[in-house]
N, CA, C and O of each residue as an XYZ file, in Angstrom:
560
protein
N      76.244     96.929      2.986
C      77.539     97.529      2.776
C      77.855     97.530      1.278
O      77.799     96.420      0.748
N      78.228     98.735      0.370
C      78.739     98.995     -0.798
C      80.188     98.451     -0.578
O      80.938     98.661      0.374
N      80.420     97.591     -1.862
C      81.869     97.893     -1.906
C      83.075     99.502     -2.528
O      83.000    100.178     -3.553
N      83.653     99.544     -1.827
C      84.593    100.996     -2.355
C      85.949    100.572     -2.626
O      86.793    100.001     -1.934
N      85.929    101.162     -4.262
C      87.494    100.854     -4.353
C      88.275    101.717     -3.412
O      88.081    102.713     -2.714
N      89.498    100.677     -3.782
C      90.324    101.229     -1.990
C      91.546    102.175     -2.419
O      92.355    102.494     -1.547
N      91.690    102.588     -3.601
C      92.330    103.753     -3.666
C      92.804    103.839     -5.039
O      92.846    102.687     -5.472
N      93.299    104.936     -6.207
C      93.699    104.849     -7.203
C      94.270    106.066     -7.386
O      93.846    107.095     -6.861
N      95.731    105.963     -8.502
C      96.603    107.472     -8.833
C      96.338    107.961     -9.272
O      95.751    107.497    -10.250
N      96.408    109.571     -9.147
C      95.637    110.636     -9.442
C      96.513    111.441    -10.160
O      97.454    111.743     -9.426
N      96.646    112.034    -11.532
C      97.740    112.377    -12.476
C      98.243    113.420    -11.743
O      97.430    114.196    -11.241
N      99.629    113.631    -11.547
C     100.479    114.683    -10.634
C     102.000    115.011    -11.503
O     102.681    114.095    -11.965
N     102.211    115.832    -11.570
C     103.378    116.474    -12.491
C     104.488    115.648    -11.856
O     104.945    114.783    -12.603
N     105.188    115.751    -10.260
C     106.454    115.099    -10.102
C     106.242    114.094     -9.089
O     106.818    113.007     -9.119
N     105.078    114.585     -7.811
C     105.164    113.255     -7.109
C     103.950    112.238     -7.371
O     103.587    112.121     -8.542
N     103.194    111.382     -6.233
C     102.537    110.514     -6.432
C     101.290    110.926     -5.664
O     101.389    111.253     -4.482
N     100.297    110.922     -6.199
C      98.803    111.540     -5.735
C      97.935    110.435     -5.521
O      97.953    109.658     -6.475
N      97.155    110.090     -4.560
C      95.959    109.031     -4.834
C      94.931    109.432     -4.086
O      94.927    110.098     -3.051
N      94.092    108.985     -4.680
C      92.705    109.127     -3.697
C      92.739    108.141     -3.216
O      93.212    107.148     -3.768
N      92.287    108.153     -2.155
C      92.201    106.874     -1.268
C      90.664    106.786     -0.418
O      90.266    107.805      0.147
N      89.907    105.622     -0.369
C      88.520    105.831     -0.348
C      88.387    104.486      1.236
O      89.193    103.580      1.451
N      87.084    104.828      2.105
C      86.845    103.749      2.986
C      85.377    103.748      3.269
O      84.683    104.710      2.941
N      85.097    103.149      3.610
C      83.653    102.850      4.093
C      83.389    103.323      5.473
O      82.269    103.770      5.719
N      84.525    103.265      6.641
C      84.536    103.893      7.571
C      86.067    105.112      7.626
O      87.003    105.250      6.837
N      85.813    105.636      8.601
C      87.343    106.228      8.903
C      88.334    105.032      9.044
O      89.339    105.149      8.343
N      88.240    103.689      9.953
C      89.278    103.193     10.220
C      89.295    102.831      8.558
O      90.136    103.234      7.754
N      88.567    102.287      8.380
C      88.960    101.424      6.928
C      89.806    102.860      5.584
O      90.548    102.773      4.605
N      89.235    103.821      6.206
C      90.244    104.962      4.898
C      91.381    104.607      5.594
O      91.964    103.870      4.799
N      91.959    104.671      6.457
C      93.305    104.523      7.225
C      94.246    103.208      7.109
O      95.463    103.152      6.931
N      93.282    102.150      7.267
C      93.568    100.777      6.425
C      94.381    100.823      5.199
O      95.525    100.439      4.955
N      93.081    101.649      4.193
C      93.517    101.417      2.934
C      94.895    103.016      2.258
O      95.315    103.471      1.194
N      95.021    103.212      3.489
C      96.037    104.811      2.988
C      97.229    103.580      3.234
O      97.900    103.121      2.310
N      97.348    103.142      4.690
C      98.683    102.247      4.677
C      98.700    101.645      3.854
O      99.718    101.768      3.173
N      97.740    100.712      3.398
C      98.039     99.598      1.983
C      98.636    100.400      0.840
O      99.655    100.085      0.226
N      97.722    101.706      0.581
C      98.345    102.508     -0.514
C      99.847    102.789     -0.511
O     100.566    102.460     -1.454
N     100.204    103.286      0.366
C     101.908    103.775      0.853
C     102.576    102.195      0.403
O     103.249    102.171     -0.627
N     102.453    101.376      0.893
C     103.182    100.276      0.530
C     103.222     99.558     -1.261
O     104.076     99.141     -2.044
N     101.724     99.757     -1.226
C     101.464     98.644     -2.998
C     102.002     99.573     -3.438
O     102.468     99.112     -4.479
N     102.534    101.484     -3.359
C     102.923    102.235     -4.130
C     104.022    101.826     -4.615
O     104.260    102.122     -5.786
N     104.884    101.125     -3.942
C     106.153    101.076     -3.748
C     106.671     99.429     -4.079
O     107.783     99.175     -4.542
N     105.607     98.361     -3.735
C     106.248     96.992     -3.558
C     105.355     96.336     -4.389
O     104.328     96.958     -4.659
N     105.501     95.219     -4.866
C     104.825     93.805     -4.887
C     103.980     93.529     -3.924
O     104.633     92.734     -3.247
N     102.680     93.690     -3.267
C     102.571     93.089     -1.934
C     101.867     92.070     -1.909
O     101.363     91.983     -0.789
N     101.528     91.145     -2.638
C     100.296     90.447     -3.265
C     101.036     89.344     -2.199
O     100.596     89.487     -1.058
N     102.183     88.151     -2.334
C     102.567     87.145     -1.931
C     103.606     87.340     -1.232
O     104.409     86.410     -1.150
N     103.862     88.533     -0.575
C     104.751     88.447      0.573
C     104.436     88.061      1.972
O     103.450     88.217      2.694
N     105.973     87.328      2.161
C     105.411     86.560      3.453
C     106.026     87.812      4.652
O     106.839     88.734      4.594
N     105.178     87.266      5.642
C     104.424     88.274      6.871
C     105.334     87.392      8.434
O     105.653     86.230      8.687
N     105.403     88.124      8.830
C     106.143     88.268     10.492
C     105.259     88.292     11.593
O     104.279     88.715     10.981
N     104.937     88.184     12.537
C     103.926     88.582     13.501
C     104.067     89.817     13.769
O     105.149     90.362     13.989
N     102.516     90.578     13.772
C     102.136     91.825     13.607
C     102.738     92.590     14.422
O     102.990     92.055     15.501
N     103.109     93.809     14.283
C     103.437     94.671     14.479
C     102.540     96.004     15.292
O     101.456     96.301     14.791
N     102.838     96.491     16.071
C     101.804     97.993     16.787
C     102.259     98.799     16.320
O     103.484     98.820     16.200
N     101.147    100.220     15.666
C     101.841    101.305     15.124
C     101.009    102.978     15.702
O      99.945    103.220     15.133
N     101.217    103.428     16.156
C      99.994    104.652     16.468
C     100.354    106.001     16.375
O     101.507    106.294     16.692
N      99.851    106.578     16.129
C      99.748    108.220     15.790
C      98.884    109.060     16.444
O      97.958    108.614     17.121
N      99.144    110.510     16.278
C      97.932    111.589     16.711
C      98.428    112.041     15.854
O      99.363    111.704     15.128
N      97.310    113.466     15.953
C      97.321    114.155     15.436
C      95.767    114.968     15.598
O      94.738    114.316     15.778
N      95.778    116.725     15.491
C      94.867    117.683     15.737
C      94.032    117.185     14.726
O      94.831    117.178     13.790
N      93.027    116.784     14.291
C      92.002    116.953     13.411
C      92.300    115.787     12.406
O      93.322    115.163     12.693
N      91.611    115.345     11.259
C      91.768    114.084     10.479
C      92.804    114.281      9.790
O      93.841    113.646      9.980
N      92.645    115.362      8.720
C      94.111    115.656      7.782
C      95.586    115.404      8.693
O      96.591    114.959      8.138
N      95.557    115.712      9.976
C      97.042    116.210     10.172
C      96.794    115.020     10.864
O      97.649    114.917     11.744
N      95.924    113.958     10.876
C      95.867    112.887     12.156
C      96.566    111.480     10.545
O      97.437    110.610     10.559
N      95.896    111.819      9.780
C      96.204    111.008      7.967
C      97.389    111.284      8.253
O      97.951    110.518      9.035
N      97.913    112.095      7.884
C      99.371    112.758      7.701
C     100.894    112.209      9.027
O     102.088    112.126      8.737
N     100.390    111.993     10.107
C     100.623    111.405     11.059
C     101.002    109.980     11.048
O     102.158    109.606     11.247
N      99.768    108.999     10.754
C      99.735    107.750     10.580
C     100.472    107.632      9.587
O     101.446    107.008     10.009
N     100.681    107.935      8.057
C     101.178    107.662      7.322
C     102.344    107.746      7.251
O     103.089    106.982      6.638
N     102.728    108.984      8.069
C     104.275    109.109      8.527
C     104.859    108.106      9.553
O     106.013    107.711      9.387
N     104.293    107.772     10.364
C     104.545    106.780     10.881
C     104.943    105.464     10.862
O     105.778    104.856     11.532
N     103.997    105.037      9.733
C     104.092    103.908      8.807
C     105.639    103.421      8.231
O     106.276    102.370      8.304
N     105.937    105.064      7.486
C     107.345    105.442      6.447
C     108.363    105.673      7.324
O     109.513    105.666      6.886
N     108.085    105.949      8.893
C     109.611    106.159      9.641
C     109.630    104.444     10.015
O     110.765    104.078     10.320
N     108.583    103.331     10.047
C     108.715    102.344     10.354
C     109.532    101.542      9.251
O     110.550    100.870      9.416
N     108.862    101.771      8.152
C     109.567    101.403      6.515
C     111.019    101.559      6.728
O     111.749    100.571      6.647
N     111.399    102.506      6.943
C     112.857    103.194      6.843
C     113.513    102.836      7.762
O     114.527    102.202      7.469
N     113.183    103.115      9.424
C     114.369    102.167     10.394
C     114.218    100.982     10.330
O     115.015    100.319     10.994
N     113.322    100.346      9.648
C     113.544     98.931     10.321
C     113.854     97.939      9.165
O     114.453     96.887      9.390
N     113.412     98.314      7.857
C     113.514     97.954      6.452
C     112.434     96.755      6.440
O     112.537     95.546      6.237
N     111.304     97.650      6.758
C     110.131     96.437      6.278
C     108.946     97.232      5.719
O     108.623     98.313      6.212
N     108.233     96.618      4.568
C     106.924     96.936      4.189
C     105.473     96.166      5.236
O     105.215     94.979      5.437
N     105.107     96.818      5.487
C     103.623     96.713      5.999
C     102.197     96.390      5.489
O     101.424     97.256      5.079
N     101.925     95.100      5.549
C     100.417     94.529      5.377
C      99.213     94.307      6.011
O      99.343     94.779      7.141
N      98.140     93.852      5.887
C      97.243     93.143      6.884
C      97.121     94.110      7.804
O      97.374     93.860      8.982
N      96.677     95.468      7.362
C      96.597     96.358      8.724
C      95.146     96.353      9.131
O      94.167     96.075      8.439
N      95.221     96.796     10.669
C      94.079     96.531     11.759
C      93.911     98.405     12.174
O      94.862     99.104     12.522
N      92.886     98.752     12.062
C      93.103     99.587     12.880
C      91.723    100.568     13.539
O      90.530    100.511     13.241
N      92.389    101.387     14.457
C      90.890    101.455     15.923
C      91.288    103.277     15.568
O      92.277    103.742     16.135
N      90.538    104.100     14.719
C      90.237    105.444     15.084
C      89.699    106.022     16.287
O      88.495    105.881     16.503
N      90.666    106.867     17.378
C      89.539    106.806     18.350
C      89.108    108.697     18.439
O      89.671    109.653     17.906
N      88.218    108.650     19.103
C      87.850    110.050     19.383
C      88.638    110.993     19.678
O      88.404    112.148     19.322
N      89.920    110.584     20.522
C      90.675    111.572     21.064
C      91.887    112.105     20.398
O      92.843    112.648     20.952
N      91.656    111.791     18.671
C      92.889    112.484     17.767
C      93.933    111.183     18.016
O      95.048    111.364     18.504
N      93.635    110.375     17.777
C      94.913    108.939     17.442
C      94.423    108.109     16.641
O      93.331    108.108     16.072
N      95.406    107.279     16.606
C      94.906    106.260     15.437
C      95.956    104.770     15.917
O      97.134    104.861     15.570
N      95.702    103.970     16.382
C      96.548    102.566     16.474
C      95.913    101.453     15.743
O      94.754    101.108     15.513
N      96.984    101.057     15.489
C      96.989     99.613     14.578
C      97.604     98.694     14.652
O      98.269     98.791     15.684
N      97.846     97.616     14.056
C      98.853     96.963     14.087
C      98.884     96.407     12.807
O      97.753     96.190     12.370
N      99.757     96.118     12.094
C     100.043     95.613     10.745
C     101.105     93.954     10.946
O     101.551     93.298     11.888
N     101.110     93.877      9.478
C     102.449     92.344      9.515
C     103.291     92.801      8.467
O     102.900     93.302      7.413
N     104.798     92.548      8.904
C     105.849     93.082      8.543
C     106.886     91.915      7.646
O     107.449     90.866      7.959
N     106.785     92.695      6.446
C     107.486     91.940      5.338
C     109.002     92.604      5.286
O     108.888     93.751      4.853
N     110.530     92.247      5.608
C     111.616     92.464      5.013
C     111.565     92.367      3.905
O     111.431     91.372      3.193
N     111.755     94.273      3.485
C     111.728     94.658      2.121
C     112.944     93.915      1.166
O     112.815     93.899     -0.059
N     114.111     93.315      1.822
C     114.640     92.510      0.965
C     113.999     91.447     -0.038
O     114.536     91.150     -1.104
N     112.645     90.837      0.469
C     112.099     89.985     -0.100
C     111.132     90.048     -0.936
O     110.487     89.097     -1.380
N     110.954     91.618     -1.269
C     109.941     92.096     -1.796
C     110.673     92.883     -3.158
O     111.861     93.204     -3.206
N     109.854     93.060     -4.031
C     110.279     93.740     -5.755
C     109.699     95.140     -5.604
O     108.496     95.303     -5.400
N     110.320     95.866     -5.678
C     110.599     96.930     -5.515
C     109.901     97.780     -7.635
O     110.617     97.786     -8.637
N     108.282     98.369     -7.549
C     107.717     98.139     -8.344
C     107.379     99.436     -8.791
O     107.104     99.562     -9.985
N     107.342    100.671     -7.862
C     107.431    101.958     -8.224
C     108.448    102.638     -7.453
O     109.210    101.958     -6.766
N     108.568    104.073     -7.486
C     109.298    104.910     -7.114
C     109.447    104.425     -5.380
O     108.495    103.793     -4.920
N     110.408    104.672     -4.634
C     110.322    104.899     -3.355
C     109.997    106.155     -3.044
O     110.460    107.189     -3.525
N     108.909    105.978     -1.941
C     108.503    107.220     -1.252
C     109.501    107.732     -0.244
O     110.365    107.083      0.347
N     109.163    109.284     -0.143
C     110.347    109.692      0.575
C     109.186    110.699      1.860
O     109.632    111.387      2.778
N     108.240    110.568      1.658
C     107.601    111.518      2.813
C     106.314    111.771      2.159
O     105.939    111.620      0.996
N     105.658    112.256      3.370
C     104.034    112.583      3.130
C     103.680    114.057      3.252
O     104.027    114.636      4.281
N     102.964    114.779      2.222
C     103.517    115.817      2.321
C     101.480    116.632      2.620
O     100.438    115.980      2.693
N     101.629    117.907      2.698
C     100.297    118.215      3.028
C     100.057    119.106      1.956
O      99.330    120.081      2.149
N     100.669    118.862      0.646
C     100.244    119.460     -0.325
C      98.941    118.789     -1.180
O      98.937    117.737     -1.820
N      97.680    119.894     -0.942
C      96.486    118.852     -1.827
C      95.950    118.089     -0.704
O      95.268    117.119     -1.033
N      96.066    118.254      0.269
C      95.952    117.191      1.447
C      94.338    117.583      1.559
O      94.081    118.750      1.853
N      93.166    116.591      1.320
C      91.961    116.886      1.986
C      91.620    115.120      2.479
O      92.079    114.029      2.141
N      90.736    115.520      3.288
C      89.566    113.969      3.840
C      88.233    114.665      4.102
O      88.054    115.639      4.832
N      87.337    114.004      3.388
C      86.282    114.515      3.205
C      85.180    113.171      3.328
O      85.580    112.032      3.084
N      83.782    113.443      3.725
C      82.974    112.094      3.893
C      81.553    112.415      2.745
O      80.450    112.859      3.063
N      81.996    112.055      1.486
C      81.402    112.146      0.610
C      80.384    111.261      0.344
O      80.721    110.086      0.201
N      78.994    111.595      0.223
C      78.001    110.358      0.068
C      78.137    108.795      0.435
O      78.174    107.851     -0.354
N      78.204    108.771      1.870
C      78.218    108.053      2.891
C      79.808    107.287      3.346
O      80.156    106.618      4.318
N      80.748    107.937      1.695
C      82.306    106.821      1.844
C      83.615    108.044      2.098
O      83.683    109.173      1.613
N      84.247    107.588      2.710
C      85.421    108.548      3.125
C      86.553    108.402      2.295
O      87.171    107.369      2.036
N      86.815    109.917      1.787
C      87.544    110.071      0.779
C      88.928    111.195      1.304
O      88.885    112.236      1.960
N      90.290    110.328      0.589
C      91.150    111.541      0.985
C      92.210    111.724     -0.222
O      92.234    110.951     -1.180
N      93.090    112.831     -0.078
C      93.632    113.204     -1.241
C      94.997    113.393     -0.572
O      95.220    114.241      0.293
N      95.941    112.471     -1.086
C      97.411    112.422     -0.274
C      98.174    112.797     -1.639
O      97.866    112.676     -2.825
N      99.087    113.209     -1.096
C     100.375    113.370     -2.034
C     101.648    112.986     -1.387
O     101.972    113.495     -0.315
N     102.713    111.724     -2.255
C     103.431    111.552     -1.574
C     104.843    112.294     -2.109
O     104.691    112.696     -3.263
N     105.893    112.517     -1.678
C     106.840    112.925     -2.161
C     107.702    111.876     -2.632
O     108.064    111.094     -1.754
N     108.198    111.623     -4.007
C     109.298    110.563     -4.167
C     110.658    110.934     -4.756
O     111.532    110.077     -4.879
């Protein structure tokens, strides 16, 4: 197993762009949630809640990415927690479940922009010389 960095910002005029990279599909999906959150928080020493279930569909990978990640951000938003330590099972039939551990964003430093949505501008996932690569843009 290569190691792959797990995601980095990609220069964008107003919102926030990253590539985000995995070794498998679940692990790109892993590291898109981690991305959505470190975008936004401190997440290094926040303390964690017992995990949380989170799942999505979606037609095809892009709109299945786009899905999960939204998911993630309607969880962020009703419930006021950031998301760590994610688990998660890609399955064949266009879903994606996980479960993560849930930090009250009160307790957390607030370190870039807040995200406001996931948008499908620039949106690709692609499986580039053996590591899975995707191109998100978030809106902030």
């Amino acid at each position: 197993m290569v190691f792959v960095q797990r995601f980095e910002i990609l220069p964008h005029t107003a919102d926030v762009a990253v590539a985000i990279y995995g070794e498998s599909l679940a692990d790109l999906f892993v590291n898109a949630g981690s991305a959505l959150f470190e975008l936004m928080f401190e997440m290094g020493a926040a303390p964690v809640g017992e995990p949380i279930r989170v799942e999505a569909a979606g037609d095809g990978i892009e709109e299945l990415l786009v899905a999960w990640l939204s998911e993630l951000l309607f969880v962020f938003e009703v419930k006021g927690i950031a998301l760590s330590g994610f688990e998660v099972t890609v399955t064949n039939g266009g879903a994606v479940v996980g479960s993560a551990n849930p930090t009250p964003t009160a307790e957390l430093v607030l370190t870039g922009a807040p995200i406001k949505a996931v948008t499908y501008h620039d949106l690709a996932v692609r499986l580039v010389g053996g590591v899975w690569t995707a191109i998100v843009v978030f809106d902030v």
